[in-house]
C-alpha positions as CSV (number, residue, x, y, z in Angstrom):
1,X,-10.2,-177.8,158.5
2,X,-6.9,-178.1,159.9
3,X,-6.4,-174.3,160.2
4,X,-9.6,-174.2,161.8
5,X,-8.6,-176.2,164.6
6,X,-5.2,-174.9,164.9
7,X,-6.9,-171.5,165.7
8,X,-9.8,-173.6,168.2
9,X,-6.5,-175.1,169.9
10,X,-4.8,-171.2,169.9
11,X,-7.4,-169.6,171.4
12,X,-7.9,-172.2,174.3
13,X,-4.5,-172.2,175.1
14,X,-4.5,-168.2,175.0
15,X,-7.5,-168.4,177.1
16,X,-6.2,-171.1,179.4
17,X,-2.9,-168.9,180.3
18,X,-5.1,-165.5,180.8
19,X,-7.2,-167.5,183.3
20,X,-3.8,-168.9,185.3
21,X,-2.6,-166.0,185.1
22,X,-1.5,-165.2,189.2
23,X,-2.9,-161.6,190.8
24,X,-0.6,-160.0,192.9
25,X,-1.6,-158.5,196.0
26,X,0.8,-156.3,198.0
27,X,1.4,-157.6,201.8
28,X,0.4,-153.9,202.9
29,X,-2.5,-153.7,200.7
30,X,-5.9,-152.4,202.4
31,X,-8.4,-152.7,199.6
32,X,-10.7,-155.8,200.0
33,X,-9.8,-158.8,197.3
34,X,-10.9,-161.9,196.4
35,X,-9.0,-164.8,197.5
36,X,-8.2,-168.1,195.1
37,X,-5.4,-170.0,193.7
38,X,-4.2,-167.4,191.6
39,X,-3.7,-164.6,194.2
40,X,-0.3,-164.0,196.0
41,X,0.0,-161.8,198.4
42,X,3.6,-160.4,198.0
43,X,6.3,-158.9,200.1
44,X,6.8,-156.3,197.3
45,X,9.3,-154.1,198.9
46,X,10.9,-156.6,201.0
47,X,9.5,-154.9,204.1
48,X,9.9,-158.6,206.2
49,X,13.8,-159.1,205.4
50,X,14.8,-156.5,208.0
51,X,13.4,-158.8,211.0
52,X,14.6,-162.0,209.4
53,X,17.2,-163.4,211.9
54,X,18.1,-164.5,215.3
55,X,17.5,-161.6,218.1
56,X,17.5,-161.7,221.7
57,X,15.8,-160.0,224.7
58,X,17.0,-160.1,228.3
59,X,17.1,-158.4,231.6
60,X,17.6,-159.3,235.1
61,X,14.4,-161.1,234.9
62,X,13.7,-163.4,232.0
63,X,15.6,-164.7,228.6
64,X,13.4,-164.4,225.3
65,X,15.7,-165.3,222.1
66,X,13.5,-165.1,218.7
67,X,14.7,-167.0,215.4
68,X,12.7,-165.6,212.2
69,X,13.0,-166.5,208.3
70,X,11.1,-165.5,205.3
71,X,8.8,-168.0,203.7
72,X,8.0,-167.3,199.8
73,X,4.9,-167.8,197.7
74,X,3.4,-170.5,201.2
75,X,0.4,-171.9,199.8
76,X,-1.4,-173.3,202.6
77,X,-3.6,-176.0,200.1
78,X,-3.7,-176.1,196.5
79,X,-7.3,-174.2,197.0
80,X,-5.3,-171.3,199.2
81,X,-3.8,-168.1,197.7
82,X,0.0,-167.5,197.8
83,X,1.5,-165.5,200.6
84,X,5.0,-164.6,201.8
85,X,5.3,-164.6,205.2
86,X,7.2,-164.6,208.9
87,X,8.3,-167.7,210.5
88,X,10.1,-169.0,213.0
89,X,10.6,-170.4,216.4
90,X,11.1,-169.0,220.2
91,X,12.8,-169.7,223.7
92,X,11.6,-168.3,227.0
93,X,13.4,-168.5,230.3
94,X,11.5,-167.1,233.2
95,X,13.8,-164.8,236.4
96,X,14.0,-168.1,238.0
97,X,16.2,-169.7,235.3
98,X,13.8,-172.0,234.6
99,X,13.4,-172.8,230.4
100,X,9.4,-172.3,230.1
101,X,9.2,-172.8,226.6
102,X,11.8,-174.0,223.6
103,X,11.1,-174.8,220.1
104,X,14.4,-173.4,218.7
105,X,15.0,-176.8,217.3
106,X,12.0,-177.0,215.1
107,X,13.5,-173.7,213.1
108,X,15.1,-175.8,210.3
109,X,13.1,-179.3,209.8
110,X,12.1,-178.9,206.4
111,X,8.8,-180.9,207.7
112,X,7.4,-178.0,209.2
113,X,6.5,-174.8,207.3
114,X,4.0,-171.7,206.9
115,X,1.2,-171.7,209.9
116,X,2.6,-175.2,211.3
117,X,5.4,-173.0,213.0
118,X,5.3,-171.7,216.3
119,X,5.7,-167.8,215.3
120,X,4.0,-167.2,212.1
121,X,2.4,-164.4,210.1
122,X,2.4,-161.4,207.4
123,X,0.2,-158.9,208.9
124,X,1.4,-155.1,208.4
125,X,0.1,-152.6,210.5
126,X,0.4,-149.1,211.0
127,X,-1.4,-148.5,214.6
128,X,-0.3,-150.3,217.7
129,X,-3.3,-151.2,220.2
130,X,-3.2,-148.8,223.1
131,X,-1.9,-151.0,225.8
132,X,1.2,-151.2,223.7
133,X,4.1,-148.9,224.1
134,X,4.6,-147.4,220.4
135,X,7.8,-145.5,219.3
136,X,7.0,-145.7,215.7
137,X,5.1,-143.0,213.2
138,X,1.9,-144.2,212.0
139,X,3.9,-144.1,208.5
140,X,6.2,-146.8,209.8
141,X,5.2,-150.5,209.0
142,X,5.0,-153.2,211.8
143,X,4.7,-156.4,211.5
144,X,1.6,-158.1,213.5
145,X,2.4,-161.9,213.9
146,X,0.6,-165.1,215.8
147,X,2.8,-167.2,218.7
148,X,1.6,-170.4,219.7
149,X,1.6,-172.9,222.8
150,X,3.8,-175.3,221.7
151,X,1.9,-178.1,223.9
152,X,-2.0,-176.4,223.6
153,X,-3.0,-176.0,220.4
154,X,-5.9,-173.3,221.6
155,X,-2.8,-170.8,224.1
156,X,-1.9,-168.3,221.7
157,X,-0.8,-164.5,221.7
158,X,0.3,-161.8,219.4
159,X,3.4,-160.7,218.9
160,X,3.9,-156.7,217.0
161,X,7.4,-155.7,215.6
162,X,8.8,-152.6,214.8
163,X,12.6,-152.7,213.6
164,X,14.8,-150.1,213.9
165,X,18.7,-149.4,213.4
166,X,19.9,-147.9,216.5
167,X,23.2,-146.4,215.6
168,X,24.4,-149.5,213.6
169,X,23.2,-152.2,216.2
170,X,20.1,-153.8,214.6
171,X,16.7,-154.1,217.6
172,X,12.9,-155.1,217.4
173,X,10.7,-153.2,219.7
174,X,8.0,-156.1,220.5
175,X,4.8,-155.8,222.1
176,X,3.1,-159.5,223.5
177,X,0.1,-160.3,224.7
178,X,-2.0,-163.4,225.2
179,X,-5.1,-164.3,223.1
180,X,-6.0,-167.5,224.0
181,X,-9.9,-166.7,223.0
182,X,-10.5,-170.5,223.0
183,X,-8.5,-172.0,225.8
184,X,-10.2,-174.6,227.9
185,X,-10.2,-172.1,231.4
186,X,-9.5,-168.7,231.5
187,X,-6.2,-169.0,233.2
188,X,-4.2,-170.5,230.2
189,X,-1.7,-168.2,229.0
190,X,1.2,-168.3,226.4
191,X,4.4,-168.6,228.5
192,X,5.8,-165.0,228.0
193,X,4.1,-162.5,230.3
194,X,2.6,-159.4,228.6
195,X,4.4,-156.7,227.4
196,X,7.1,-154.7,226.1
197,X,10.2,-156.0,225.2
198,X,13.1,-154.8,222.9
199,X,15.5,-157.5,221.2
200,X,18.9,-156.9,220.1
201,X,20.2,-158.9,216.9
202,X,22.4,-161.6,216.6
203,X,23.2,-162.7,214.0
């Protein structure tokens, strides 16, 4: 009798661990999958570490300084898949000097993480839409990422990254648009006009 359930209690536990058992899902995976508790979409290759950092755009007419970090397995609720993913924080000063936007200081409270950031995302791409300027080769992965209003929780835009070593000195080419689908008027905007910028790393 005891034998008997020492092999019940093996075979639950053995059945138990199979079921836990996590699925991983590359980042840059196109195939359609199921999502639950026990997938994680991983950064396999490390493709996000090159645009982790602090970089900085600016010209004549405005200031745009990005800071971006690497989250790890984010699990958005104990229902919700894993992910790793982009995160980080933004400054924008308009041709006037004027600060539009800063949430610099919100980069490091440990209170805020994943999607609760103001720059967030894990989207890899391959194609740029057409009304951005793209450098790249289709074979080149770029990194498609969400920037939010900091004060509306409904202004938002899209933010697409390409990174690239130009002899030793470390850039992002970004493209920026708004895509405030559910803003109260049609006039609401995320701060930074539309378009093409190219940031240089800092640190």
């Amino acid at each position: 009798m005891k034998q008997l359930l020492f092999i019940v209690i093996a075979i639950t536990v053995i059945t138990s661990c199979k079921a836990q058992q996590t699925t991983i899902i590359p980042l840059d995976n196109i195939s359609p999958y199921e999502f639950n508790q026990n997938t994680y979409l991983k950064d396999v290759n490390n493709d996000l570490d090159k645009f982790v950092g602090t970089w900085k755009f600016e010209n004549q007419s405005s200031e745009i300084t990005f800071m971006l970090k690497k989250e790890v397995q984010y699990q958005l609720s104990s229902d919700d898949e894993y992910e790793d993913m982009l995160v980080g924080e933004y400054q924008y000063i308009d041709a006037t000097g004027v600060e539009k936007v800063n949430t610099l200081s919100s980069f490091n409270n440990p209170d805020i993480k994943g999607y609760a950031h103001n720059i967030n995302g894990n989207i890899f791409i391959h194609t740029l839409p057409v009304y951005c300027i793209d450098n790249s080769d289709a074979s080149e992965i770029k990194i498609q990422l969400a920037i939010d209003d900091p004060i509306d929780d409904y202004v938002e835009g899209v933010i697409i990254l390409r990174y690239k070593n130009d002899n030793g000195i470390e850039k992002l080419e970004a493209c920026i648009y708004d895509y405030s689908k559910l803003a109260a008027t049609p006039d609401l905007h995320i701060s930074i006009p539309d378009g093409y910028y190219e940031f240089v790393k800092q640190n």
